[in-house]
N, C-alpha and C positions, 0 to 999 in steps of 0.2 A: 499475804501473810506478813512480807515486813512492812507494811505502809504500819500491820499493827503493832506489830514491834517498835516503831518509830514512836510511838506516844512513850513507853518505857524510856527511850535512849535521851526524847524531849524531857523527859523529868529531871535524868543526871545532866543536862545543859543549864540548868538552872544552877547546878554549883559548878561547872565547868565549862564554861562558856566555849572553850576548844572544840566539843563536839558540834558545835551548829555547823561548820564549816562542810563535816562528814555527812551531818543530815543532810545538808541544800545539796551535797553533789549525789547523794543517793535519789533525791525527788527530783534531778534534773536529769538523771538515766531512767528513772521509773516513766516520769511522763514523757520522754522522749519516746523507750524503747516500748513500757507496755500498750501505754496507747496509739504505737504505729501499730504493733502487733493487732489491738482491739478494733483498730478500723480496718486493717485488711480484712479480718475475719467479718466485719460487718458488711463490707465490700464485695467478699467474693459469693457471699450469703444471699445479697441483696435487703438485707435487714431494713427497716422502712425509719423508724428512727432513726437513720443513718447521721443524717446532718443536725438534729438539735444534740444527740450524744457527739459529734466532732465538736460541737458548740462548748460544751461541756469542757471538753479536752482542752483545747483551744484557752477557754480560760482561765483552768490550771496552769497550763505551760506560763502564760503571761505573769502570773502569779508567783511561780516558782521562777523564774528567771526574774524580777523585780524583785524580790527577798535576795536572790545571789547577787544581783546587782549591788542591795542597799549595804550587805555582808560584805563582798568587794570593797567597794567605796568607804566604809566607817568598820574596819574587825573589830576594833575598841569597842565599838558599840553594838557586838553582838547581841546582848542580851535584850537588846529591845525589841530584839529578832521573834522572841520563845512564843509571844503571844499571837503573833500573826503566823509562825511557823504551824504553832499550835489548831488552830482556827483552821488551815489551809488542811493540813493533815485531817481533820475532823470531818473537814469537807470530803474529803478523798473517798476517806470510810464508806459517809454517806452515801457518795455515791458510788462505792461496790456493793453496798449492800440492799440499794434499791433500786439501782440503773443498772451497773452489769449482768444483777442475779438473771438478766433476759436473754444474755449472752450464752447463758449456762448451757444449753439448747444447742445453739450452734457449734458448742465444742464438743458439746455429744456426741453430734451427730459427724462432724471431722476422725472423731476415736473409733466410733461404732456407727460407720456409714449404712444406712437396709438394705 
């Protein structure tokens, strides 16, 4: 839910460039914490798409750590940040709403084991 919220907060960065700083350390706790989370769950599952969704993860994180990077090195130049921030989070979307929805199953079944 706030990956979608994050398109919202990416719109007011276009006149306040101070917020990207809040974005990239939110996407570098998201893809940190939720997709350790998402691979244990795939792990302890034995989910079969295991390793091409770690693939997936894997190159967000490079992604999201390469934007904090370029943020780091140039703040002045955050704004050239919005489009690829933009693009990354688009991604993200994407993929909860056609890669994890498979996930959905294995939490189920953690909340309401038979």
């Amino acid at each position: 839910q706030e990956v979608f919220l994050l398109t919202q907060l990416l719109d007011k960065a276009v006149r306040d460039n101070s917020l990207i700083e809040n974005i990239l350390t939110f996407l570098v706790t998201y893809t940190n914490e939720h997709f350790k989370d998402e691979e244990n769950l795939m792990d302890r599952h034995g989910f079969l798409e295991i390793d091409e969704h770690n693939e997936a993860h894997e190159l967000f994180k490079v992604t999201v750590f390469k934007l904090k990077s370029d943020y780091e090195s140039s703040p002045n130049q955050a704004g050239k940040l919005i489009f690829p921030i933009r693009k990354l989070i688009d991604e993200i979307i994407d993929h909860i709403i056609h890669v994890d929805y498979k996930l959905k199953a294995l939490r189920l079944n953690e909340i309401n084991p038979s």
